[in-house]
N, C-alpha and C positions, 0 to 999 in steps of 0.2 A: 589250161584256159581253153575252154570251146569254144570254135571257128571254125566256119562252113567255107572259112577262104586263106589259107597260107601263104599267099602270097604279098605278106607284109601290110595287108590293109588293117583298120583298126577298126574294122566294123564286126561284131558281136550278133549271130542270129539265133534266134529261140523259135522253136516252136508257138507258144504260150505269147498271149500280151503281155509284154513286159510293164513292169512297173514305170519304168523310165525308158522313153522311147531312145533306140539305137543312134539318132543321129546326134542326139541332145546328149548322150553319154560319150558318144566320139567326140564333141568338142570339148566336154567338161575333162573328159583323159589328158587331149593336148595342153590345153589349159591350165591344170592342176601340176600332172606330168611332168611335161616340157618346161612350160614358161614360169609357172610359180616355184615347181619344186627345184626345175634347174637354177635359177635365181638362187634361192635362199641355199642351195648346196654350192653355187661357187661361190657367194663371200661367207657362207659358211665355214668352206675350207682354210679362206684365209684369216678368217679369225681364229678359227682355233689352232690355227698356223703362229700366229702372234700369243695365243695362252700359251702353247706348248714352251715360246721362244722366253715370254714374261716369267712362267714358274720355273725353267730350268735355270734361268740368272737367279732368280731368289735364294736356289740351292734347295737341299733335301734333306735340311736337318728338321722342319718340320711337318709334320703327320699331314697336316690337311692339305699343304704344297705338293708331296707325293701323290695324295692321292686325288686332288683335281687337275697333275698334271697326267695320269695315267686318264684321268676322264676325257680332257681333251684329246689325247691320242685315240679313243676308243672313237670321240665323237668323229674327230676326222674318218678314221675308216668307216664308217656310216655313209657319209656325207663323201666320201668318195666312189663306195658302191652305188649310191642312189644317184648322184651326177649322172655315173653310166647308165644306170636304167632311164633317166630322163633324157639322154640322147639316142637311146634304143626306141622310145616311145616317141622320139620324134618321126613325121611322114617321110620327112628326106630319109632317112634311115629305113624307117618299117616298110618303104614300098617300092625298097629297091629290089634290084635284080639279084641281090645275093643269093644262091641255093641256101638260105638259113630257116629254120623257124624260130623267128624272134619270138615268141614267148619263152620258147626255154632256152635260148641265150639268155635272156635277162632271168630268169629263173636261177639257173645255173651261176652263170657271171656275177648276177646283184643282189638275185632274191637272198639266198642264202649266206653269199659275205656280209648283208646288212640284217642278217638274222643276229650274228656272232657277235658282231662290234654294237647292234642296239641291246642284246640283254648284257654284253659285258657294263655298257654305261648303265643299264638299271642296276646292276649288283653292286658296281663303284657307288652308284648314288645314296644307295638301300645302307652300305657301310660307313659311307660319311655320313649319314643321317645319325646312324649308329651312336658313332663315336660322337658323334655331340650329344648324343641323349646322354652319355656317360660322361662327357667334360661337365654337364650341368648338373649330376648325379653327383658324380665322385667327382667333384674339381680337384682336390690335392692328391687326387693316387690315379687320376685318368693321366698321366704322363709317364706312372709307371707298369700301367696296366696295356696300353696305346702306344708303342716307341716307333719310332722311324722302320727300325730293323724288322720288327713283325707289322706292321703296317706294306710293307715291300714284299713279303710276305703272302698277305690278304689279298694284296692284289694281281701279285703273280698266280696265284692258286687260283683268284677267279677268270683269268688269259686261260689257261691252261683246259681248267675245268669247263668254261663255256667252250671253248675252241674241241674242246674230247669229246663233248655229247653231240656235236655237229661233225665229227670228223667221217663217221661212219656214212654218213650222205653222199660226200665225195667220194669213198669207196665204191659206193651203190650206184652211181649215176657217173656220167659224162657224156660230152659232147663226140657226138660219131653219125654215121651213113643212116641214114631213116628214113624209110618207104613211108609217103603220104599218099593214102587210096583216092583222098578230098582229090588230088591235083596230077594223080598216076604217076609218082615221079619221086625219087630217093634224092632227102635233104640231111642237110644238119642238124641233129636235133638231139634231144635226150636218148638216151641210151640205156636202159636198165641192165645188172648183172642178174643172177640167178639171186633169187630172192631179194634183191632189189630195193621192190615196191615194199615189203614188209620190212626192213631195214629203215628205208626213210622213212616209213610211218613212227616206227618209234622212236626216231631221230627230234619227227613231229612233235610228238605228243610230249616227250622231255624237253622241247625247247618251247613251248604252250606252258606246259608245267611252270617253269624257269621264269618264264614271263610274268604268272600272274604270281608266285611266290614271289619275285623281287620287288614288283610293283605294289601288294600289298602291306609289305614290310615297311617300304618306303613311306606308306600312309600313316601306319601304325605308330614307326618311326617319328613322323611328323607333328602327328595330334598329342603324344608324350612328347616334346619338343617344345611345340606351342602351350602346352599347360604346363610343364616344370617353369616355362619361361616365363609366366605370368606370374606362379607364385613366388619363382626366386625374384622377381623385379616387386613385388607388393612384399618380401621379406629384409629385403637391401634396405626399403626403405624407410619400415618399420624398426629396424637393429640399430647397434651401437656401433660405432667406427671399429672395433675389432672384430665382432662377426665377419662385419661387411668386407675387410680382410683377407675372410678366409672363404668369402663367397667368390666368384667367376670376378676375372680384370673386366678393363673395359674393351679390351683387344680381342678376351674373349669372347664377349658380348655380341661383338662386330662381325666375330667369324661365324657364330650360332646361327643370325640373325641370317648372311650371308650365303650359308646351308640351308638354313628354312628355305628365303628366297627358291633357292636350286630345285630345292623339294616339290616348292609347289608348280612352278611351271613345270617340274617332270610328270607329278600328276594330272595337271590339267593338260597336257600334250600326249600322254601313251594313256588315258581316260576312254577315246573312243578306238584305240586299240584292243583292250581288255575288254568294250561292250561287247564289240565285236567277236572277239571269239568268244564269248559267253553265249552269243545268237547264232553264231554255225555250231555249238555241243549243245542248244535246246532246239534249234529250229533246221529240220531237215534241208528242205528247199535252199536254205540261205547260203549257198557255195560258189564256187567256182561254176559249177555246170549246172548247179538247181535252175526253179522257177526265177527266183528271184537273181538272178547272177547280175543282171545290169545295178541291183539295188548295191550288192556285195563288191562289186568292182568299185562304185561311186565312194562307199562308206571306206573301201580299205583306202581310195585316192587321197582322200583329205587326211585317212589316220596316217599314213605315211608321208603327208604335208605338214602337219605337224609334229611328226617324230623330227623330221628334218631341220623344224624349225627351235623343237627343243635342243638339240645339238648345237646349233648356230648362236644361240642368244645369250650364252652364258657370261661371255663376255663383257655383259652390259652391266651385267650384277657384277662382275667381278670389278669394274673400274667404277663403278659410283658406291660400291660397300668397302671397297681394299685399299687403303692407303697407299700401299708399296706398290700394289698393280699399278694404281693411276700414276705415281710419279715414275714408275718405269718406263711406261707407254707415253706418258706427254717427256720424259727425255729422248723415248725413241724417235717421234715424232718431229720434234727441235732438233736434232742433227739432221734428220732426213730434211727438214724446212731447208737448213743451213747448206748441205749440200746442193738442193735445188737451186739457192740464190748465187752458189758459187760456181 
């Protein structure tokens, strides 16, 4: 992040007229930042504090239990990296006296922990899309194709695997002593080893990669989802009570639809994440340090308001689509009532 002042201010100077004038991008940071994005990351945390608590009572003997309970866990770590970065980007914070340079503490600290846990939720999403394309495909053999056991499996491989192609970052980088010439004086700040910078670069570029391959699958995923669903609901209707049978229950029906749901706010929330880096690999200028950087800070502020936001919401689909969810969550709520009055 280029800055003509280290000393914890959040003001951004360019050479060039910027697109978006500097003081109107400093408020729209705090704003976005701070108060929006901090918001929707702390009862964020606690919702997905209550799925984690609701699918592990349901038990793990079914596929989609495991693996929107492994979602919720990825969404929390998201949604707790970014909490910190939105107390990092608060002014009490950035313009204290610390010898730090906050941009790459939160670089370091947030940027990259909520690299790991947002593609791990796009590949959980991208799978559970998956497996429902196959429960409406193959409904009698998607259970022996899909089991509990390889499901736990799928999802460990993808912890593992996003967690490995980011590992090498942390290798390459940390926090240590760093001479800033802007303010004559050695801070805390990033620290490269020997080859370093070309290390994190294709740490980069495989977790950009990772990104738009998850997210486009998840589409793909979606749009065969939404069209098997339409003909197997105009096939129900037209058959004989045996077909109908051996077509999808109604439980399934609930959980497909429930998936959809998931899908599409995951699209419509990492949407202008994915524009975005399609416009920093066509359009030079549009970076961190280009002409355009005030435009690039604004566009990444909102994408990562509603990454945040897609992690937070899921909740909502889960209690007005899931039977068991809702009666687990309104019994948890009736004892806690209970104990308040007692």
């Amino acid at each position: 992040m280029s800055s003509g002042n280290y000393s914890h201010t959040l003001l951004f100077e360019q050479d060039k007229e910027p697109l978006i004038d500097d003081d109107v991008l400093n408020v729209l940071i705090i704003v976005l930042y701070v108060a929006a994005m901090g918001s929707v990351c702390f009862f964020g945390i606690i919702f997905n504090a209550v799925n984690i608590y609701v699918f592990f009572k349901q038990g793990f003997k079914d596929t989609v239990n495991i693996t929107l309970f492994s979602l919720a866990v990825s969404d929390m770590g998201a949604l707790v990296a970014l909490l910190w970065a939105s107390v990092c980007f608060n002014p009490l914070f950035a313009q204290s006296v610390l010898p730090v340079v906050y941009q790459d503490l939160v670089y370091i600290t947030s940027g990259w922990p909520t690299t790991i846990f947002a593609r791990i939720s796009s590949w959980i999403t991208a799978f559970v899309t998956f497996e429902r394309c196959l429960c409406i495909a193959l409904p009698l053999k998607v259970k022996t194709i899909i089991t509990p056991r390889r499901t736990i499996y799928v999802i460990v491989s993808i912890y593992i695997g996003v967690a490995a192609c980011v590992a090498p970052v942390f290798y390459s980088i940390s926090l240590g002593p760093k001479y800033i010439s802007e303010v004559n004086m050695t801070m805390i700040g990033i620290v490269y080893i020997s080859h370093g910078v070309f290390i994190e670069g294709i740490s980069l570029l495989i977790s950009v990669f990772s990104q738009l391959v998850s997210f486009f699958s998840v589409i793909v995923c979606t749009v065969i989802l939404v069209q098997t669903l339409l003909i197997k609901s105009r096939w129900r209707q037209s058959s004989s009570s045996a077909a109908k049978q051996e077509s999808l229950s109604n439980r399934d029906m609930k959980v497909v639809k429930m998936v959809l749901s998931i899908a599409v706010i995951f699209i419509v929330c990492f949407s202008p994440s994915a524009a975005s880096i399609f416009a920093m690999m066509s359009v030079t200028e549009y970076s961190i340090d280009g002409e355009y950087q005030n435009m690039f800070l604004l566009i990444w502020a909102i994408s990562f308001l509603l990454v945040v936001t897609n992690s937070a919401v899921n909740i909502f689909v889960y209690y007005n689509m899931s039977s068991k969810f809702k009666e687990i969550i309104d019994e948890m709520f009736n004892r806690m009532r209970g104990k308040c009055r007692a």
